[in-house]
C-alpha positions in Angstrom: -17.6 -26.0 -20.9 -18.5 -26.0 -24.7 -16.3 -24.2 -26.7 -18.5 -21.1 -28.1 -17.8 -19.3 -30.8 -17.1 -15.4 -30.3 -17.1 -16.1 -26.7 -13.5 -15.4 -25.0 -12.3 -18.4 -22.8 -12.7 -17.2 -18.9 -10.1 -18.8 -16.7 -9.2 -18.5 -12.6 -7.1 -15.6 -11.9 -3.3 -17.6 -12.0 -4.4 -20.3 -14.1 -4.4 -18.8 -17.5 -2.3 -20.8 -19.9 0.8 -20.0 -20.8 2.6 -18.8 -23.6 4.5 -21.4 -25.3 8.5 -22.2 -24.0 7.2 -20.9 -20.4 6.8 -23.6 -17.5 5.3 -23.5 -14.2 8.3 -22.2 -12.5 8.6 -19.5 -14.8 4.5 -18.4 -14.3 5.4 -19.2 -9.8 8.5 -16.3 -10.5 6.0 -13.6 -12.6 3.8 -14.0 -9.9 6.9 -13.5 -7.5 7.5 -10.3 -9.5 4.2 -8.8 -10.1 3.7 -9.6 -5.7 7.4 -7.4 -5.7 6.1 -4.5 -8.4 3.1 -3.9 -6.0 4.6 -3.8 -3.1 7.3 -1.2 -4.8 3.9 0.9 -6.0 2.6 1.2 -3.4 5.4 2.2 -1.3 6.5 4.9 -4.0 2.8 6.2 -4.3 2.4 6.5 -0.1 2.7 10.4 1.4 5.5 8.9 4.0 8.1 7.9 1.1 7.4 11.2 -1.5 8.3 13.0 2.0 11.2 11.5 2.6 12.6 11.0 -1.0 11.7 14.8 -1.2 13.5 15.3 2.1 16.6 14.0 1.1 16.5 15.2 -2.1 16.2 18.7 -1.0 18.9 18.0 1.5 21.6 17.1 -1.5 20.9 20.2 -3.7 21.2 22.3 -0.8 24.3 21.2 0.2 25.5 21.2 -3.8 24.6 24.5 -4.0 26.2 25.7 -0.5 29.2 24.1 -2.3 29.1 25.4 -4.9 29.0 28.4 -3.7 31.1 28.3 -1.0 34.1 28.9 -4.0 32.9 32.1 -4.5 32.7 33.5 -0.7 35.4 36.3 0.0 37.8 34.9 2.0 40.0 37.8 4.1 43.9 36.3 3.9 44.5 38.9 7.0 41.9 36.8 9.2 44.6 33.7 8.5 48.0 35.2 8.2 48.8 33.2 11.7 47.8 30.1 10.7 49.7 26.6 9.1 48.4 25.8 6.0 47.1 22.8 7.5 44.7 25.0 9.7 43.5 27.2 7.3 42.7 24.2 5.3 40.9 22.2 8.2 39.2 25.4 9.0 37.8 26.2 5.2 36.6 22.7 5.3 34.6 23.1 8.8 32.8 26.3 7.7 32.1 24.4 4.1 30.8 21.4 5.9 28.8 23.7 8.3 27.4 25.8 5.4 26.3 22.6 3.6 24.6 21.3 6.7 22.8 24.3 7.1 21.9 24.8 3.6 20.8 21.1 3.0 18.7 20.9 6.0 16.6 24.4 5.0 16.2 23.0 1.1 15.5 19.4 2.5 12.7 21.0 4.9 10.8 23.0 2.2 11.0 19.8 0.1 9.9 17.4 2.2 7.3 20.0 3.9 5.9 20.9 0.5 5.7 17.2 -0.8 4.3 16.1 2.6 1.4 18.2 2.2 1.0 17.8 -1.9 0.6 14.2 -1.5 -1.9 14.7 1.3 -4.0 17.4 -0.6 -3.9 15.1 -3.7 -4.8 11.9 -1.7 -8.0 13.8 -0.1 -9.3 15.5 -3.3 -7.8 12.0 -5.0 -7.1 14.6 -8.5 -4.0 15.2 -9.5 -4.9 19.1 -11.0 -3.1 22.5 -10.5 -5.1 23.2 -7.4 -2.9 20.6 -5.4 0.9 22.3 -6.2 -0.9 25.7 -5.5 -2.5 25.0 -2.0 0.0 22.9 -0.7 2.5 25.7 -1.9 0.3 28.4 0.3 0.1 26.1 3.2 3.8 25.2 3.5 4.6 28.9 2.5 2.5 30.2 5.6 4.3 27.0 7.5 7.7 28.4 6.8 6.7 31.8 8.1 4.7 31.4 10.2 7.3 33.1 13.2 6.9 36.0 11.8 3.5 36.7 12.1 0.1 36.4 10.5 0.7 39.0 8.2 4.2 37.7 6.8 2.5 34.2 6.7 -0.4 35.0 4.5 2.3 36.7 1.9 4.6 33.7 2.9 1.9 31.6 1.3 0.8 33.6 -1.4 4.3 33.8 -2.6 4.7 30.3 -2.3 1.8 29.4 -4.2 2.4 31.4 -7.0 5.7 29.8 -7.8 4.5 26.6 -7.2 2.1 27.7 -10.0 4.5 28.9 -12.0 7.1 25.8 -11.4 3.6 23.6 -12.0 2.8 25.3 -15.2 6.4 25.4 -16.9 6.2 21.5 -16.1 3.1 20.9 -17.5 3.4 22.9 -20.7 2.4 21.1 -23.8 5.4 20.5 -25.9 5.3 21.1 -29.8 5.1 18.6 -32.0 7.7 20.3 -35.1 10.8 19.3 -32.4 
């Protein structure tokens, strides 16, 4: 091919030349990388894996926050006045693990319901826009309460959605500049 002037060099994709000190080994383990970032990409950006990381996510500040405040529960010393100080111990420690259970799976529920159906809405309408947080928060609102009725859902999910608005918003806010 002549070599034209203005005209950018076009090579196969793989078989641009390198930049000087690198060898082919070196281009064989980018390519090796770059296969590795993609696959890692893709995984992170697929419904399945913001569900779960949310899931699990949810599940540990739950339980941190049943632990947390599990030291501030009133604890009657009559209820215990039998009991070794082993016991007592061993039975403060089953309520706190039960507590934590039962706080991290409600916290891990909402998170990975609410993400679940984010990442679907957002993959549909394929724009990431306020409209996603605030229907995906009606949707898993009315989920959550659904039990109780029709009534209680609807509010369920208008509650929901306005503080998925108002979580949305405060994390979108444009920050000043003078900082």
């Amino acid at each position: 091919m002549p070599n034209l002037p203005l005209v950018p060099p076009i090579f196969p994709a793989g078989k641009e030349p390198l930049p000087p000190g690198f060898t082919e080994e070196d281009r064989q383990n980018m390519l090796q990388q770059k296969k590795y970032q993609d696959y890692m990409t893709m995984g992170m950006e697929s419904c399945l894996a913001k569900t779960v990381i949310a899931g699990v996510g949810g599940f540990g500040i739950g339980a941190f926050f049943s632990l947390m405040s599990a030291s501030f529960a009133y604890e009657d010393p009559l209820l215990r006045a039998q009991k070794t100080t082993t016991q007592k111990a061993s039975d403060i420690f089953k309520e706190m693990g039960k507590g934590m259970y039962r706080s991290g799976k409600g916290f891990g529920k909402v998170g990975a319901l609410f993400a679940g159906i984010e990442c679907v809405i957002e993959s549909y309408r394929a724009k990431n826009d306020m409209v996603n947080p605030i229907a995906a928060g009606f949707m898993a609102g009315g989920i959550l309460a659904r039990n109780s009725g029709p009534k209680a859902a609807f509010g369920g999910g208008l509650a929901f959605a306005a503080f998925s608005a108002a979580i949305d918003l405060f994390l979108r806010r444009e920050t000043s500049d003078e900082d």
